[in-house]
C-alpha positions in Angstrom: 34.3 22.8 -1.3 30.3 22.7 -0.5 30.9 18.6 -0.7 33.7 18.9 1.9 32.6 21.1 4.6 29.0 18.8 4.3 31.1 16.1 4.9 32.6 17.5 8.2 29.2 19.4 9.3 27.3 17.5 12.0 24.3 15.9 11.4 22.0 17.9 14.1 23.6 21.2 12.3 22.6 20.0 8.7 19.9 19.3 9.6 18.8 22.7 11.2 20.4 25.1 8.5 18.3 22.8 6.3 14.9 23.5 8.4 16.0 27.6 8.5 16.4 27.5 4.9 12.8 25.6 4.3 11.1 27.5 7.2 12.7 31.0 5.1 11.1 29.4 1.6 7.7 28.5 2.8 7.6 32.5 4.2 8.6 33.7 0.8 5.8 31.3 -0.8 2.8 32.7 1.9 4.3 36.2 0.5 3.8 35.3 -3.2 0.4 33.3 -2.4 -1.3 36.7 0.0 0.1 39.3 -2.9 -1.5 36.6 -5.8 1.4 35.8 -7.5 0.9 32.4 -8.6 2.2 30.9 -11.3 -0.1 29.3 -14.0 0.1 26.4 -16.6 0.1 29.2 -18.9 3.1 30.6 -17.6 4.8 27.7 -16.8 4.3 26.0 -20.5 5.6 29.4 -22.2 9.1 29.0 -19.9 9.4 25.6 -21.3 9.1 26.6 -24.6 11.5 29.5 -24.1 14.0 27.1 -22.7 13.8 24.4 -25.3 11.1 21.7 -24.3 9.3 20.6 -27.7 6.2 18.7 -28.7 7.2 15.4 -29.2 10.2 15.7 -26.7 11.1 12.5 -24.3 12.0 14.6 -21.1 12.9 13.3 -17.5 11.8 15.8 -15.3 13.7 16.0 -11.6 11.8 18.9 -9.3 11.5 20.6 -6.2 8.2 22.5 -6.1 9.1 25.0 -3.4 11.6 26.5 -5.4 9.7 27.0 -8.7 7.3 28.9 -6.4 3.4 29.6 -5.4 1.9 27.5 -7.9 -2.0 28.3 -8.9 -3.0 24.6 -8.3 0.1 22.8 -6.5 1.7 20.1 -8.6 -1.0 20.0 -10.7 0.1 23.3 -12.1 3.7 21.8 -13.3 2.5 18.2 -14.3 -0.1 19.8 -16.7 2.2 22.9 -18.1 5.0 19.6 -19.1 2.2 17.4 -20.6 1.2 20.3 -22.8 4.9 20.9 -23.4 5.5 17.4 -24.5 2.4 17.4 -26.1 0.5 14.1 -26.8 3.3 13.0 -29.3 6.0 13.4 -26.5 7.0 11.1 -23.6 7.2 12.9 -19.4 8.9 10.6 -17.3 9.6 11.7 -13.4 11.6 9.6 -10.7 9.2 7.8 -8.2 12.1 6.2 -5.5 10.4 5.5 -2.4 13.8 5.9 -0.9 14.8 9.2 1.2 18.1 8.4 2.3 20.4 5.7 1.6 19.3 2.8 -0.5 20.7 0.2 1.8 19.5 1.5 4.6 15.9 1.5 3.1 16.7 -1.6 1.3 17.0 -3.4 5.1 13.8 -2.1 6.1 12.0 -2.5 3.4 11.4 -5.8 1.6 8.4 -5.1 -0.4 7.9 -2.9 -3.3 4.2 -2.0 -4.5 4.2 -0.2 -8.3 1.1 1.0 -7.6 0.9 1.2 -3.4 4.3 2.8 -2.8 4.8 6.1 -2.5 7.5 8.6 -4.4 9.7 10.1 -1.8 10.8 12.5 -4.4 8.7 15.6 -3.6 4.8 16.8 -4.5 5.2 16.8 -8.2 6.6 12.9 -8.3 4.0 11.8 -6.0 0.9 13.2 -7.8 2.5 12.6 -11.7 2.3 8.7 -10.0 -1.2 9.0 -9.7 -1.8 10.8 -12.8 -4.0 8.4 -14.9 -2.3 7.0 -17.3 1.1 6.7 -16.0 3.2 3.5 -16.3 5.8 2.9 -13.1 8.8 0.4 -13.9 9.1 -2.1 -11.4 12.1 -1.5 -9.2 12.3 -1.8 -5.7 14.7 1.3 -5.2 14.8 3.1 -8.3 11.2 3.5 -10.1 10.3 5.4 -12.5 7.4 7.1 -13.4 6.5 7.9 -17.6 3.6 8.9 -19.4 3.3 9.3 -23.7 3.3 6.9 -26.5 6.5 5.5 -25.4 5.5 4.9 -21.6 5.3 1.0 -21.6 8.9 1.0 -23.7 10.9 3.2 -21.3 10.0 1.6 -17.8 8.9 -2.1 -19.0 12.3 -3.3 -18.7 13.7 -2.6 -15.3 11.5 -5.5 -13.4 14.1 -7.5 -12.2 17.7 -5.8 -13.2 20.3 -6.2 -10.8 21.0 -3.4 -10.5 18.8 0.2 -11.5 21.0 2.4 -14.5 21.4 -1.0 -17.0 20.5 0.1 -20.4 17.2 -1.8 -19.7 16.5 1.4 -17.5 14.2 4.1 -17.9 17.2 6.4 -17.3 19.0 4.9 -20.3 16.1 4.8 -22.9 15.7 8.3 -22.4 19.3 8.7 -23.3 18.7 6.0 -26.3 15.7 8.1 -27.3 18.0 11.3 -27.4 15.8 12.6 -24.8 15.8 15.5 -22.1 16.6 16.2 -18.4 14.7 19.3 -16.5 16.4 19.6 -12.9 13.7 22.1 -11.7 15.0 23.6 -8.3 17.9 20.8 -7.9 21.5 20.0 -9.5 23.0 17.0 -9.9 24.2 17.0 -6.8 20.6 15.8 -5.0 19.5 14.9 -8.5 22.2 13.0 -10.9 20.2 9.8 -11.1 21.6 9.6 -14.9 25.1 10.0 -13.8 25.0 6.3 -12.6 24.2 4.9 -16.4 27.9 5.2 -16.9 28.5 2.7 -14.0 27.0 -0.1 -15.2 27.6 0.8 -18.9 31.3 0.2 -18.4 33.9 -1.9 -16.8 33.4 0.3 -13.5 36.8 0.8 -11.5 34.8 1.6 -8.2 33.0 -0.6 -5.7 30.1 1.8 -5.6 27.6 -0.9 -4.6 27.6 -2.7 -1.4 28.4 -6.3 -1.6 25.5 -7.5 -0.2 22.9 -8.7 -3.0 19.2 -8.4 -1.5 16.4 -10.5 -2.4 12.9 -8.5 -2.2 9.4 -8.8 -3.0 7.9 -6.7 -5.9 4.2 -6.6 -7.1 3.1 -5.4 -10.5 0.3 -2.7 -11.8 -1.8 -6.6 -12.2 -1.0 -7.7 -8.8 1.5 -10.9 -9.7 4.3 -10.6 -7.0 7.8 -11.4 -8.3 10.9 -11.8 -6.4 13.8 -10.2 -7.3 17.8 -9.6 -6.6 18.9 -6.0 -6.4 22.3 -4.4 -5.9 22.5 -1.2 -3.7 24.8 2.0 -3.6 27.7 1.7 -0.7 27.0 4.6 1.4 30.6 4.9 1.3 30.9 5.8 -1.9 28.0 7.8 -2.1 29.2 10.0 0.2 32.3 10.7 -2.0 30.4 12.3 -4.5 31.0 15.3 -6.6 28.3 15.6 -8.8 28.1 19.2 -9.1 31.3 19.3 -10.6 30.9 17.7 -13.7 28.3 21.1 -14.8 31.8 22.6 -16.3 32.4 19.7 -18.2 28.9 18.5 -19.7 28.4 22.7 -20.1 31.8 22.6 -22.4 30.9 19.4 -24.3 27.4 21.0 -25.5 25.1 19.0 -22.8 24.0 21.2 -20.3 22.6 25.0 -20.4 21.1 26.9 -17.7 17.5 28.0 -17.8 15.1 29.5 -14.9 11.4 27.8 -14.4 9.0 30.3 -12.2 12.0 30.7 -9.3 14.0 27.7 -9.5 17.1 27.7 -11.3 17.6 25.1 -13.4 19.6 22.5 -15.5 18.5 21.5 -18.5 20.4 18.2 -20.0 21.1 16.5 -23.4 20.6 12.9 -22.2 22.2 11.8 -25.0 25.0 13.5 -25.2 25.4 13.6 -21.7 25.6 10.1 -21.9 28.7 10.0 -24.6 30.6 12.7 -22.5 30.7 10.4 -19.6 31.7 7.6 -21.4 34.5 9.4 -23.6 36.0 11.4 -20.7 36.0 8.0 -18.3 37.5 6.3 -20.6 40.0 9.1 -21.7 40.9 10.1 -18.3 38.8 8.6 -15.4 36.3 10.8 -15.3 33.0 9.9 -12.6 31.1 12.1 -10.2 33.8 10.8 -7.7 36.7 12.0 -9.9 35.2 14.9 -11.7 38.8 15.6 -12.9 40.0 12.1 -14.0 43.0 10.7 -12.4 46.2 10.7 -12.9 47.8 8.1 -16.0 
């Protein structure tokens, strides 16, 4: 129902119950911040223990700051508490897409991709993990990702030049082959289902969810070599169709998903494995996808 009456809301009033509601956060946060309620790396570290983040655990973190709450340093604060979660055994990883909107609308504009130079559009805590020392960024023009650990150069080293961004060359998919984790801090899979997309190119796909046109664009590398490379993008047509949210039911019955809390934010935490195998079995069994949430009909 949310996914419909988005779909026939006009833009200008999205867009302004979406400033209300961030304009209503940021007073809450100044509330918290004058009362001193921050939230440490102590704190934060002891919620991801409670909810099941390990030392030598491969996890993919998706975030939104403002809703965990007044953190003590900014994104500092969260990076640090998830690298001591991991500990130096395990593997952080964080999305780094410099894309805001839709990926062929960026894709148009934008015909240059910088691993190190390009931003994250995927909030505070993606953009300063990026900068982190240390961190390795896979080199893909819509879809990077950010990962730091023993594993780092293994999870993002073999997306430069796939076609398109969830192959099982992705940093999405190792973490799944790792039988790694997904934090979504603050967001759902609605605004943060990035894994939900290994399916499609994992199987004989019965949707045309990528636009037709193949683009050609100009990547450059942590050493400076550019590289030119093809790259599919989502249809905005399809994208629009989603139902990501959804699916929770489902991956919570199969064993994948649990809810868990982090400072304020509400929050999913994911079996990437296993989420993995559900979407497979159930699309194959009955059509399942984030467009179909239900299957289809035989």
């Amino acid at each position: 129902m949310r996914n419909f009456l988005r779909s026939i809301t006009p833009s200008f009033l999205l867009n302004a119950f979406r400033k209300h509601k961030k304009n209503l956060r940021r007073k809450e946060l100044e509330n918290q911040q004058a009362s001193g309620l921050a939230l440490t790396i102590e704190d934060l570290k002891l919620q991801l223990r409670e909810m099941g983040i390990h030392k030598g655990d491969t996890l993919l973190v998706h975030s939104s700051m403002s809703k965990i709450g007044y953190l003590q340093d900014g994104p500092k604060t969260v990076v640090d508490a998830l690298l001591l979660a991991v500990g130096k055994e395990g593997n952080l990883l964080m999305p780094s897409s410099p894309v805001e909107g839709y990926q062929l609308e960026y894709i148009r504009e934008n015909k240059q991709f910088d691993v190190l130079n390009t931003p994250s559009k995927m909030g505070a805590i993606t953009e300063y993990f990026r900068q982190h020392e240390g961190v390795k960024r896979s080199v893909h023009p819509t879809e990077p990702v950010c990962a730091y650990g023993p594993d780092a150069d293994y999870l993002t080293n073999g997306h430069l030049g796939e076609l398109t961004p969830y192959t099982g060359k992705s940093p999405f998919y190792r973490v799944a082959e790792k039988k790694g984790k997904i934090l979504m801090a603050g967001v759902t899979l609605d605004n943060a289902g990035t894994n939900l997309h290994t399916l499609e190119d994992a199987v004989e796909f019965a949707y045309p969810i990528y636009d037709e046109e193949i683009f050609e664009v100009e990547v450059v590398d942590e050493k400076g070599k550019t590289h030119r490379v093809k790259t599919k993008v989502h249809s905005p047509v399809y994208s629009k169709k989603r139902r990501c949210d959804e699916l929770i039911p489902l991956f919570e019955k199969e064993g994948a998903l649990t809810h868990t809390k982090l400072g304020d934010a509400n929050c999913l935490l994911l079996d990437a494995k296993r989420m993995f195998d559900v979407m497979v079995e159930q699309y194959k069994a009955s059509g399942v996808t984030m467009y179909t949430p239900h299957g289809v009909e035989a």
